[in-house]
NUSE-116918 format. One record per residue (C-alpha): residue number from 1; residue in one letter; chain; x negated, y, z. Coordinates in steps of 0.5 Angstrom, whole numbers. Example, Ala and Ser with C-alpha at 12.3 -4.5 7.8 and 13.67 -1.06 7.14 Angstrom:
num;residu;chaine;u;v;w
1;A;A;-25;-9;16
2;S;A;-27;-2;14
//
This chain:
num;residu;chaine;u;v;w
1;X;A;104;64;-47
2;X;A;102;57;-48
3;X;A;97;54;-55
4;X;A;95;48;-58
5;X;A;88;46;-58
6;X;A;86;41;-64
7;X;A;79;38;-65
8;X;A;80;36;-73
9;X;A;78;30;-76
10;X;A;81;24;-72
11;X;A;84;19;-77
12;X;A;91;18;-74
13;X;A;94;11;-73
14;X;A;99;8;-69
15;X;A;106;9;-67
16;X;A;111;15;-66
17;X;A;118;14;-63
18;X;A;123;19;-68
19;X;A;128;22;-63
20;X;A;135;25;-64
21;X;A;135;30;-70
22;X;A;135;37;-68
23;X;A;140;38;-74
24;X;A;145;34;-72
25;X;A;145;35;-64
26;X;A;147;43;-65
27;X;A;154;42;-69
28;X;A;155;36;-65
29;X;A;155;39;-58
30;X;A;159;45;-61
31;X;A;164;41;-63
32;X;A;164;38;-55
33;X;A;170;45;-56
34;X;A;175;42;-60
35;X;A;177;38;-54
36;X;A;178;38;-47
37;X;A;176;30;-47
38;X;A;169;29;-45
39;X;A;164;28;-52
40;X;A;158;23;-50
41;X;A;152;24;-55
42;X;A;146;20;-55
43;X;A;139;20;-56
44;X;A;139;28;-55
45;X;A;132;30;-57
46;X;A;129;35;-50
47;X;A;128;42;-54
48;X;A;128;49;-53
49;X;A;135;49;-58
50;X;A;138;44;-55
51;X;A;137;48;-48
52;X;A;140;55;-52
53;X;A;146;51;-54
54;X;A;148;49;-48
55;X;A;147;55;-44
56;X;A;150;57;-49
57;X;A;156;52;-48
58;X;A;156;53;-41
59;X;A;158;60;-41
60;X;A;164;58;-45
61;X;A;166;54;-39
62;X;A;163;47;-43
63;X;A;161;43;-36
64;X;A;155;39;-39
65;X;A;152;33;-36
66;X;A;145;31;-37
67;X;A;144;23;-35
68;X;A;137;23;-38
69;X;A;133;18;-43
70;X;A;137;12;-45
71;X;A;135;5;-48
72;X;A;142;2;-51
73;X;A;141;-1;-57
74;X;A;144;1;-63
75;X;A;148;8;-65
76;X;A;153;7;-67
77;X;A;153;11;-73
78;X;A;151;8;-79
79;X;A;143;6;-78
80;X;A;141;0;-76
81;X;A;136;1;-72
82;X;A;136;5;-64
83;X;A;131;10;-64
84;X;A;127;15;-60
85;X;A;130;15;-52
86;X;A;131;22;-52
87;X;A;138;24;-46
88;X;A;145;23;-46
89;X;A;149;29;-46
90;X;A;156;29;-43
91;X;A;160;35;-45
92;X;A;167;37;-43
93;X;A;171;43;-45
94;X;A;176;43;-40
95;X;A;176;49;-38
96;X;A;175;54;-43
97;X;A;174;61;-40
98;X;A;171;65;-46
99;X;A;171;65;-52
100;X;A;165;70;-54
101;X;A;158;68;-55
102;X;A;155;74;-53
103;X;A;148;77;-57
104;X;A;143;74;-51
105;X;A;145;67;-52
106;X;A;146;67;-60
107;X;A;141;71;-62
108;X;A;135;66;-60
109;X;A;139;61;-66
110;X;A;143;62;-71
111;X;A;146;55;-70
112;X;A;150;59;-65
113;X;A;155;61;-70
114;X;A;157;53;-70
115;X;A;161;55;-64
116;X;A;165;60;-68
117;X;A;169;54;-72
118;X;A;171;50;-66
119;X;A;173;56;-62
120;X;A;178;59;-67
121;X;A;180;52;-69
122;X;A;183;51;-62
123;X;A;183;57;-58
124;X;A;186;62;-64
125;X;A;180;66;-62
126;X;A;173;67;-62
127;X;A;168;74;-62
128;X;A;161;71;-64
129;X;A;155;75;-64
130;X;A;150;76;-71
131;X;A;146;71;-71
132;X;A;139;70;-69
133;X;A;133;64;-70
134;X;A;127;64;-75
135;X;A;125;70;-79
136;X;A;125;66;-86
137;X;A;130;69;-89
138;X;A;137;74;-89
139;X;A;141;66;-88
140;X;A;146;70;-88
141;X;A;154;67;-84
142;X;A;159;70;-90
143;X;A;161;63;-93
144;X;A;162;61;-86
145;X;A;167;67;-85
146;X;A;170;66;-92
147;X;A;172;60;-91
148;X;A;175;62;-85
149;X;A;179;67;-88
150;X;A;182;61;-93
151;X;A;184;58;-87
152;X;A;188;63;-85
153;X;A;183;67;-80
154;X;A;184;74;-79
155;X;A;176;76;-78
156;X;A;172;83;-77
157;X;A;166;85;-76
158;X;A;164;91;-72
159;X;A;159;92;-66
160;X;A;155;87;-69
161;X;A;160;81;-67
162;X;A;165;77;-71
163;X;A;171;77;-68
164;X;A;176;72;-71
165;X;A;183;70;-70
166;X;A;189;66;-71
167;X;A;193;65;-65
168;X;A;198;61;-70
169;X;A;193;56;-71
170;X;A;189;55;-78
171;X;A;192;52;-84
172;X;A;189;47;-89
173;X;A;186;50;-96
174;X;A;182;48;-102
175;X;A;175;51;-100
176;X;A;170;53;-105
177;X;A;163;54;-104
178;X;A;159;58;-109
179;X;A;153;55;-106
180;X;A;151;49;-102
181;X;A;151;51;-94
182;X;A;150;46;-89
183;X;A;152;51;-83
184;X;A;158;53;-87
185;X;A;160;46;-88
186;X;A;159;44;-81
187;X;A;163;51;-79
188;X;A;169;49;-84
189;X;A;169;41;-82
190;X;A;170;42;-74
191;X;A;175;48;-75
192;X;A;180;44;-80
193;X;A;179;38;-77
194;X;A;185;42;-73
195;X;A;188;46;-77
196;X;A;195;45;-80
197;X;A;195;41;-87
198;X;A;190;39;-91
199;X;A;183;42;-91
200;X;A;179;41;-97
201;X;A;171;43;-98
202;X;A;168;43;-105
203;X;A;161;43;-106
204;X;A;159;41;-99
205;X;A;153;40;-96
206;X;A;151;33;-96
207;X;A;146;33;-91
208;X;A;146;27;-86
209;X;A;147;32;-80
210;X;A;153;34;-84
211;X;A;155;26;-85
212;X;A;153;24;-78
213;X;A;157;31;-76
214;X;A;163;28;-79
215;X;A;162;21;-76
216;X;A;164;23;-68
217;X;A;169;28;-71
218;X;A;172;21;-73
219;X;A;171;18;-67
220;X;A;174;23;-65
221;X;A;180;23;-68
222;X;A;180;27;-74
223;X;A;183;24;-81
224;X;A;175;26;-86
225;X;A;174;22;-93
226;X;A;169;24;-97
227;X;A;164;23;-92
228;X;A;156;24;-95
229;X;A;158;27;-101
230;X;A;160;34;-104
231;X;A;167;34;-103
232;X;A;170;32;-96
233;X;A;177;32;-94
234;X;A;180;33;-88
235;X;A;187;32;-86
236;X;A;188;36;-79
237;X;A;191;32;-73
238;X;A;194;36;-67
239;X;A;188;34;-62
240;X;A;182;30;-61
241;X;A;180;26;-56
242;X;A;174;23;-53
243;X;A;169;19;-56
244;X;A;162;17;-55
245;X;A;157;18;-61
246;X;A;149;17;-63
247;X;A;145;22;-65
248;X;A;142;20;-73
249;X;A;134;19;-72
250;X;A;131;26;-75
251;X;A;128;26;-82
252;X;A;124;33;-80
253;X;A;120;30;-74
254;X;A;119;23;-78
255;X;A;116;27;-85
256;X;A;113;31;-80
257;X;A;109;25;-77
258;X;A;109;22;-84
259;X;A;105;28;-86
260;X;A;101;27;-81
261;X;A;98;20;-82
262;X;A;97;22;-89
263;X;A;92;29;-89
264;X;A;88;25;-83
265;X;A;87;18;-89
266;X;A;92;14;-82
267;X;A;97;9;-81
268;X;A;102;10;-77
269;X;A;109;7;-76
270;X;A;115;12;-75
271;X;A;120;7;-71
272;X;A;127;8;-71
273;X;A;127;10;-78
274;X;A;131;8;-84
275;X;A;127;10;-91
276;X;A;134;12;-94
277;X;A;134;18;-90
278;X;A;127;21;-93
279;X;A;129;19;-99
280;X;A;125;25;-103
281;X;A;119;26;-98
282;X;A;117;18;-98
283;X;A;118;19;-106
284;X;A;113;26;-106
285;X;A;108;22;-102
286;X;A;108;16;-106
287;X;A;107;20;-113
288;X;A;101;24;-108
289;X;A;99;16;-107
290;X;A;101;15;-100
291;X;A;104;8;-98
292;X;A;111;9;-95
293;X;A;114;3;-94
294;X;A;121;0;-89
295;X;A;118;-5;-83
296;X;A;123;-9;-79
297;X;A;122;-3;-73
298;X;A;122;3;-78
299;X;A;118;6;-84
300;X;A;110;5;-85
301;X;A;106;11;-87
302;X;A;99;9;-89
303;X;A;93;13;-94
304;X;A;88;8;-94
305;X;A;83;14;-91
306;X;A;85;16;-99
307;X;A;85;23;-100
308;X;A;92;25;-103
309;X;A;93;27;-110
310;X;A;96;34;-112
311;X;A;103;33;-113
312;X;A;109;39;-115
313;X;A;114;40;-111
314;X;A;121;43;-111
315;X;A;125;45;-105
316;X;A;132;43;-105
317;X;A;139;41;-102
318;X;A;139;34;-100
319;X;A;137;30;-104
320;X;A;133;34;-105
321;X;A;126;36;-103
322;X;A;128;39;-96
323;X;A;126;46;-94
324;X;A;125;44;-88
325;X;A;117;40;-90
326;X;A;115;45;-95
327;X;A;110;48;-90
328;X;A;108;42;-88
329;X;A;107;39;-95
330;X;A;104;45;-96
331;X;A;98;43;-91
332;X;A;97;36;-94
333;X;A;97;39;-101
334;X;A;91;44;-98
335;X;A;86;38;-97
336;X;A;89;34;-103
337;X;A;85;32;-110
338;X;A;87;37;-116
339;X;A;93;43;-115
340;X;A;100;43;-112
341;X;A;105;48;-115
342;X;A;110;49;-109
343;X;A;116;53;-110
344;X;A;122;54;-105
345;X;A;128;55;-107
346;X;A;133;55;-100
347;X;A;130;62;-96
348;X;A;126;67;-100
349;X;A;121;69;-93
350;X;A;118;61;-92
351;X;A;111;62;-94
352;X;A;110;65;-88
353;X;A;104;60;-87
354;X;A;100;62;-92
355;X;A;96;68;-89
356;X;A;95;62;-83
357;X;A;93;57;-87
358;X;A;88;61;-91
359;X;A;85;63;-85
360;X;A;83;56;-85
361;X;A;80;56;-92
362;X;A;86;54;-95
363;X;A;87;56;-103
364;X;A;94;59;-104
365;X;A;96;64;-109
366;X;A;104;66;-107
367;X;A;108;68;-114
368;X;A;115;70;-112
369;X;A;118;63;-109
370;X;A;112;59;-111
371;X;A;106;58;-109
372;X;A;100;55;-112
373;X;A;95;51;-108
374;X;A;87;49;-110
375;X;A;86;43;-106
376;X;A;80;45;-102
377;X;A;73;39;-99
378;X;A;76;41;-93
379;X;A;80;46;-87
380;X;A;75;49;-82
381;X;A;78;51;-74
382;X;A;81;57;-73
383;X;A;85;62;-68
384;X;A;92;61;-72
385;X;A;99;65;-70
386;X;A;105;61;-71
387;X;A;110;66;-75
388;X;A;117;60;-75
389;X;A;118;54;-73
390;X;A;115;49;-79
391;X;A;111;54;-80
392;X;A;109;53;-73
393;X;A;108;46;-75
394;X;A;105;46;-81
395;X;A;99;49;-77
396;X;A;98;44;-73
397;X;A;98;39;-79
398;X;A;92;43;-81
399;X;A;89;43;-74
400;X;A;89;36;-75
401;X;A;85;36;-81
402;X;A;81;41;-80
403;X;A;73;41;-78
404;X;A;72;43;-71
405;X;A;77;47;-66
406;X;A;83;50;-69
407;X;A;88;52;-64
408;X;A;96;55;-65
409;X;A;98;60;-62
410;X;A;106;62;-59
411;X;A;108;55;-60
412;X;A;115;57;-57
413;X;A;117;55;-64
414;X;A;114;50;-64
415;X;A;119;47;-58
416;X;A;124;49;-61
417;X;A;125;43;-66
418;X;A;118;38;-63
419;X;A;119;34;-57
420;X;A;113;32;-54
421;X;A;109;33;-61
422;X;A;102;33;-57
423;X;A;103;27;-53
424;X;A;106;24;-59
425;X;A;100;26;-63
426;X;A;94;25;-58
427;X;A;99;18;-57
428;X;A;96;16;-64
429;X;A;89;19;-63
430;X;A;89;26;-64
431;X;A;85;31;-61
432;X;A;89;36;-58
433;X;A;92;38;-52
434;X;A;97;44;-50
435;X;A;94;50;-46
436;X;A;98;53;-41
437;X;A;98;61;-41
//
């Protein structure tokens, strides 16, 4: 089994190309099944996720196509600047022989149930296992079958599987959300853009994977307003067709590498980047006294070899604090000047990281949802388990600010949602490198 191995201390400083969002790639291949079109997507991140996908999308009889790094200019979506290489994905789903998931695929990543909406929308049926993915929390699918339901699905479950259908179609409905869900958002968008009628989604996430979502869809054909905000409203149309889209840059991976510039006191330029997609993470950083600022080719991330200043911080849907950087402002609040209050309000078993990081010297105190973290002189190398994907990472982070050796252990989470984070990282004067097991 591979591992990382982190010799500490090295201030970062250069540049990091941010790649496709792995959030946004997932429902976007998804809804390669709306059509019998091909759907091309661009600046496709090479991760673990994106292969379970379309293994998965495979054995629907989805033909997918993988024409390997691009270097077109501009995407098309909305960001003014081309970002991170990555592949071009075409996918054709001409010849839909399934329409179950079966519990192999879909229990290796929750985004599985992505397929679910889709299916339905267009085939009248789909039978999907539970799904599976990081242990950090129940993250349970009942708004996604809710809002079936309200669009006329007939849904069961049994056996471990949902099986939904509508062999008469889906029909528009007003659909509220008791609470913010990006997958169900994500389920619902795809599955009214077919339905009969006029669909509309109240408080709906408002994520940029979910606007970026929204975006190919209407390349696509789809008739959605509301696009970014808590109410969208999708009028059906018969069929979709062919479209060609760009994937948005991925706002984790860059507040991951801003991250990085500021626990070592670096400099580093993320390319690609537009500043508006981590509007809270650049604000959280300056308030701990890290400079972040747009440059003509992204955004500039530089400590001025300053030790960070604690700062609290809440998790929330976006605009919010993502809860998919805790860990990782975590690590940076473990070498910081003063205290941090750190509390996560989206899934209830994300400080999985915490006995890790202490492991390292770190001093956190977990209170139900919050944890209280003491900054520390400095982390100390240590042996580490990875329990999730950012917690996976935040170690990493640690490792990078750590006196001597660190090294990160069952790094398969890790390449779910990093590409090349070794290279990229070495790239920018890091000691550390992969070890094959």
């Amino acid at each position: 089994m591979d591992k990382l191995r982190i010799v500490g201390g090295k201030r970062l400083s250069g540049e990091i190309p941010i790649g496709g969002a792995k959030n946004a790639a997932l429902p976007l291949m998804a809804a390669s099944l709306l059509t019998d079109q091909e759907l091309t997507l661009r600046h496709v991140p090479r991760l673990a996720d994106i292969d379970t996908m379309t293994n998965l999308l495979v054995q629907h009889g989805v033909t997918v196509t993988l024409v390997g790094a691009n270097g077109k200019n501009g995407n098309g979506n909305g960001h003014k600047r081309s970002h991170g290489g990555g592949m071009t994905m075409r996918l054709k789903a001409d010849d839909v022989g399934s329409t179950v998931a079966p519990y192999d695929l879909v229990r290796k990543m929750r985004a599985s149930v992505l397929v679910l909406g889709p299916l339905v929308a267009r085939h009248g049926e789909a039978k999907v296992s539970l799904p599976g993915g990081c242990a950090i929390g129940t993250r349970p699918i009942d708004l996604h079958l809710k809002g079936l339901q309200e669009l006329g699905a007939e849904v069961v479950l049994e056996s471990g599987y949902v099986t939904a259908r509508a062999p008469k179609g889906l029909t528009g409905a007003r659909v509220v959300f008791p609470q913010v869900s990006v997958g169900a958002t994500e389920n619902l968008l795809m599955a009214a853009s077919l339905a009969r009628g006029e669909t509309v989604l109240v408080n709906a996430a408002r994520e940029p994977e979910v606007a970026d979502l929204a975006r190919c869809l209407v390349a696509m054909g789809a008739q959605i307003e509301g696009i970014g905000t808590d109410q969208i409203t999708v009028r059906g149309v018969e069929r979709l067709h062919a479209a060609e889209h760009a994937i948005v840059p991925d706002r984790i991976e860059a507040g991951t590498y801003a991250i990085a510039a500021a626990i070592t006191g670096g400099d580093i330029e993320l390319l690609g980047l537009d500043l508006d997609l981590m509007e809270a993470p650049a604000k959280t950083l300056s308030d701990a006294g890290v400079a972040v600022s747009s440059t003509d080719r992204g955004v500039r991330v530089t400590s001025g070899n300053r030790r960070a200043t604690g700062v609290d911080v809440m998790t929330e849907p976006f605009p919010g604090f993502p809860t998919d950087l805790q860990a990782q402002m975590m690590a940076l609040m473990c070498v910081a000047d003063g205290a941090a209050m750190i509390t996560e309000t989206i899934f209830e078993n994300r400080f999985m990281h915490v006995p890790e990081l202490c492991r390292m010297g770190a001093n956190i105190n977990v209170h139900g949802s919050s944890a209280m973290v003491r900054g520390v002189g400095s982390l100390t190398g240590a042996p580490v388990m990875a329990t999730d994907l950012r917690a996976s990472v935040s170690l990493v982070l640690a490792g990078l600010a750590a006196q001597g050796e660190t090294t990160v252990n069952r790094i398969y989470h890790l390449d779910r949602g990093y590409e090349r984070v070794e290279e990229k990282l070495a790239a920018c004067g890091a000691d550390i490198e992969r070890v094959r097991g």
